[in-house]
C-alpha positions in Angstrom: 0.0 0.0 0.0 1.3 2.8 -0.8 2.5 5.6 1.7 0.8 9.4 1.7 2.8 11.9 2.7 1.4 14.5 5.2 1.4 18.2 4.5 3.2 19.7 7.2 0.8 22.2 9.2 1.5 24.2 12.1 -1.4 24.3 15.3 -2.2 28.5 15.0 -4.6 28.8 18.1 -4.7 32.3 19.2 -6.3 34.7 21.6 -7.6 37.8 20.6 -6.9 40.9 22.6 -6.4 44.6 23.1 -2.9 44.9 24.6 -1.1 48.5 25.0 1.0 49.2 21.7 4.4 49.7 24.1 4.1 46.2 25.4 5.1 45.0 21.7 9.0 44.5 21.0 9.7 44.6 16.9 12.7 43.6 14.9 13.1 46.9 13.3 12.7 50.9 14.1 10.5 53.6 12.2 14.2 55.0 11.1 14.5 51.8 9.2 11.2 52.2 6.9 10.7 54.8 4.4 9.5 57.9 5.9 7.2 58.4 2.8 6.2 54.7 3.1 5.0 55.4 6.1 3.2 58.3 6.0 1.3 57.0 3.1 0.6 53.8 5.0 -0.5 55.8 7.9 -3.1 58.0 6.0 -4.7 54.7 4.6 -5.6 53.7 7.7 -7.4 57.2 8.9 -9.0 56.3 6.0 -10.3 52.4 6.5 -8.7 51.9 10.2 -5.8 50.4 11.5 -5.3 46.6 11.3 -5.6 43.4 13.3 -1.9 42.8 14.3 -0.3 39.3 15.0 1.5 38.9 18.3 3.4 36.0 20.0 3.6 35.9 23.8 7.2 36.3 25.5 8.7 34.8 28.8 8.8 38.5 30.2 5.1 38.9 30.0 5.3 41.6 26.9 4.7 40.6 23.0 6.8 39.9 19.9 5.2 41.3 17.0 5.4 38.5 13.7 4.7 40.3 10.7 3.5 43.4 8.9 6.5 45.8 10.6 5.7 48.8 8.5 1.9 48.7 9.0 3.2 48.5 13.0 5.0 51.6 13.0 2.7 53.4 10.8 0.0 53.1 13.2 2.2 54.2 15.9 3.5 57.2 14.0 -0.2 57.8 14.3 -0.8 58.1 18.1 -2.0 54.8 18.7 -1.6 53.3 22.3 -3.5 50.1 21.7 -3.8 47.7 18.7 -6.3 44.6 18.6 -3.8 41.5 18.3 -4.3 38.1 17.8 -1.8 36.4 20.2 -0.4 33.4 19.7 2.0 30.8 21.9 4.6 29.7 19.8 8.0 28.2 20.4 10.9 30.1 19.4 11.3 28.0 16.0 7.9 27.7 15.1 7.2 31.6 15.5 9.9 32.5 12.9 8.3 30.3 10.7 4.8 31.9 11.3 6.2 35.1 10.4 8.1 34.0 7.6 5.0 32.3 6.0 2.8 35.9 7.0 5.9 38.2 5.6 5.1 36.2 2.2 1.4 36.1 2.3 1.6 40.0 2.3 3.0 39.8 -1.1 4.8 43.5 -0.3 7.9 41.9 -0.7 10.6 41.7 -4.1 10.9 38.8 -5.5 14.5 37.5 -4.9 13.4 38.3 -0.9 10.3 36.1 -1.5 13.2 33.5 -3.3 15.2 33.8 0.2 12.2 33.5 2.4 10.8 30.5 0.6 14.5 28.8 0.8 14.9 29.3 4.4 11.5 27.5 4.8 12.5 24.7 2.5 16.2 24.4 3.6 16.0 25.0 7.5 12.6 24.2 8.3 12.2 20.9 6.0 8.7 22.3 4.4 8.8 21.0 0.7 7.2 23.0 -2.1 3.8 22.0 -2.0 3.5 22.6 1.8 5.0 26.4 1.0 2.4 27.0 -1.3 -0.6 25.6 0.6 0.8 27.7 3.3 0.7 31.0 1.6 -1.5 30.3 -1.0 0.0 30.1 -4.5 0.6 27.5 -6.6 3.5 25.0 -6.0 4.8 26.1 -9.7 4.8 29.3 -8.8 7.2 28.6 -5.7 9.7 26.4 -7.9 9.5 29.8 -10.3 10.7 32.0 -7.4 12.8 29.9 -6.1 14.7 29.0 -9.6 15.9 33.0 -9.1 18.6 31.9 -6.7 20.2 29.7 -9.3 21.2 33.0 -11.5 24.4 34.5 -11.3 25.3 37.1 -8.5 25.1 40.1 -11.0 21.8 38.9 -12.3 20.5 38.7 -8.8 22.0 42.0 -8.4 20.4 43.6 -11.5 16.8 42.1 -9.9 17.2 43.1 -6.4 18.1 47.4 -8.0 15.2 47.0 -9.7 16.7 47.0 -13.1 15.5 43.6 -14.2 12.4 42.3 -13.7 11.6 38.9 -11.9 9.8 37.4 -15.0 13.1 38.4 -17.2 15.3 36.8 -14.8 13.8 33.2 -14.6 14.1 33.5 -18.8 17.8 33.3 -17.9 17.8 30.2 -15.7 18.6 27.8 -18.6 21.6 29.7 -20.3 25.0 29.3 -18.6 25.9 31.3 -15.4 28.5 32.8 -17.5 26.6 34.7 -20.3 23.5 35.0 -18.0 24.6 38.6 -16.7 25.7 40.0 -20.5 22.4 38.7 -21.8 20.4 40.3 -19.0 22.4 44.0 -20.1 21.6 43.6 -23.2 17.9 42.7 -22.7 17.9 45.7 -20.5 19.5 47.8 -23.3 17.1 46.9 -26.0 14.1 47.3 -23.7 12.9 43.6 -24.0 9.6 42.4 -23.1 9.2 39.1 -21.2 8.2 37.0 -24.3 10.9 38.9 -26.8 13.4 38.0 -24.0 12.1 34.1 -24.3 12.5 34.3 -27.8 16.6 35.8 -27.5 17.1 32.9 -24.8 15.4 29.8 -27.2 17.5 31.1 -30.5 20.5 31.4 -28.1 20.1 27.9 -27.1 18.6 26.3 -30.0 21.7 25.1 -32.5 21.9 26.8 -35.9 20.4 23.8 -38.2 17.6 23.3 -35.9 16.9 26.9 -36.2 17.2 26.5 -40.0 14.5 23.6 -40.3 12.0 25.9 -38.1 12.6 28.8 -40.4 11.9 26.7 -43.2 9.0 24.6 -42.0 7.3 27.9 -41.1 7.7 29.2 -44.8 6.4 26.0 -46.0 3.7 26.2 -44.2 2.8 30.2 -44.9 3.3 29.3 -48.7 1.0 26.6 -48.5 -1.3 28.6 -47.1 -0.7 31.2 -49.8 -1.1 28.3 -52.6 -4.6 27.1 -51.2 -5.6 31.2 -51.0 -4.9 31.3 -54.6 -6.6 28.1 -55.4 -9.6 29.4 -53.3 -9.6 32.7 -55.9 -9.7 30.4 -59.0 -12.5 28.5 -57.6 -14.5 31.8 -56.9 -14.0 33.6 -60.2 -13.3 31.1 -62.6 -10.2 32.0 -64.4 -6.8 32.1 -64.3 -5.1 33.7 -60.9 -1.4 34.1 -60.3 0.6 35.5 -57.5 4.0 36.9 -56.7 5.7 37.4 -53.4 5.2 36.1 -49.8 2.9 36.2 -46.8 4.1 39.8 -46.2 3.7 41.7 -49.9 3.5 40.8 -53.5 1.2 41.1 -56.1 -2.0 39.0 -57.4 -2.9 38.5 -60.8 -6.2 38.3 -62.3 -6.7 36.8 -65.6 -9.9 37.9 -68.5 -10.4 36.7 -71.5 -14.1 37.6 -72.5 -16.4 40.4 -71.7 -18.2 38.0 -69.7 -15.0 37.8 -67.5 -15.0 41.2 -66.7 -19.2 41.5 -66.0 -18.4 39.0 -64.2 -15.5 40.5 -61.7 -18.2 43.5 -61.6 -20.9 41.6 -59.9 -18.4 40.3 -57.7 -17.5 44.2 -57.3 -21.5 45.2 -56.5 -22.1 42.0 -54.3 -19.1 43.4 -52.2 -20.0 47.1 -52.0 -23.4 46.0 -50.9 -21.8 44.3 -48.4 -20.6 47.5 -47.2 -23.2 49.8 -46.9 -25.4 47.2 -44.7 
């Protein structure tokens, strides 16, 4: 019989309460947000008021606070002395991983931090793939997408984490060599290259000359066949001779007559179309 594997879960009973916004401890200070950031973050919630936070209890009686830092300090830039929490009783272990899993479920984040994040949890904390996406609720593809990122060279990652290069541009790069990943990405960047014009670049890089040959050619094969039938459809429909010179993308078509009843009968063809028209 065979085995299933579990899903790893983790047990997230909590309490909800109004605590005193002093007895939470964070990782980080207002100095180390954005002042605009902030601000803006603050006026949104005057606007539609200030979040539930997520708290875990500490030996010393006060609170830890495990995710959404900014929104934190926002609210206290505001004046607030007492949040709504939901407070939780985690080990040590198992509350870094709760706020690892509720830092990536804010989808705030860039994506080669999202790459890291998702790592730490499949590295240190033994989650595989599928139990990251269940988790945060995306699609296991989605999480092997990410996490391809932190196969790229260093100067890729670099050009991604600036800004510069965009995380769907990146993961084109993951199949050409470390080596030529970073002077592909510049010139991408040079030439302005959308997602699928970057695919292209990567598959003709990678694709060997001759097989790149046969593609080319099957394709015109295939648009002059298409041209041949056309042709052989204009015949049918006025009964004489039709010729044509050139390709898919200009040329010229010839239209044979040999009686006056040829030519009456090109001008009803003519009428039947104008009509067309003017309905």
């Amino acid at each position: 019989m065979k085995r299933v594997k579990r899903k790893k879960t983790m047990n997230v009973d909590y309490e909800k309460k109004t605590v005193r916004i002093s007895a939470i401890d964070t990782a980080t200070n207002a100095e180390d947000w954005d002042k605009k950031d902030i601000r803006t973050r603050a006026a949104y919630f005057l606007l539609n008021g200030v979040p539930e936070f997520s708290v875990n209890c500490t030996e010393d009686g006060r609170y830890a606070l495990l995710a959404a830092e900014k929104d934190f300090h926002a609210a206290k830039s505001m004046g607030v002395t007492d949040l709504e929490v939901r407070v939780y009783s985690f080990s040590d272990k198992n509350a870094e991983t709760f706020s690892i899993i509720e830092r990536l479920k804010e989808g705030s984040l860039g994506a080669m931090e999202e790459a890291y994040l998702m790592k730490q949890l499949v590295q240190d904390y033994r989650f595989t793939q599928d139990d990251v996406a269940a988790l945060i609720g995306c699609s296991r593809p989605a999480v092997a997408n990410t996490l391809r990122l932190l196969t790229l060279a260093p100067e890729v990652v670099g050009l991604v984490e600036s800004g510069r290069l965009s995380a769907g541009h990146a993961r084109t790069l993951v199949r050409v060599p470390q080596s030529q990943q970073y002077a592909f990405a510049e010139e991408a960047i040079k030439r302005g290259y959308s997602v699928r014009e970057m695919e292209r670049a990567v598959k003709a890089f990678l694709t060997p000359p001759e097989v790149l040959q046969q593609e080319k050619d099957a394709l015109a094969a295939a648009k002059s066949a298409e041209l041949k039938a056309f042709v052989e459809r204009m015949r049918g429909v006025f009964r004489t001779k039709v010729s044509l010179i050139g390709n898919d993308k200009k040329g010229r078509i010839y239209i044979d007559y040999y009686t006056p009843e040829d030519l009456y009968r090109f001008e009803e063809f003519l009428d039947m179309i104008e009509s067309f028209d003017r309905d």
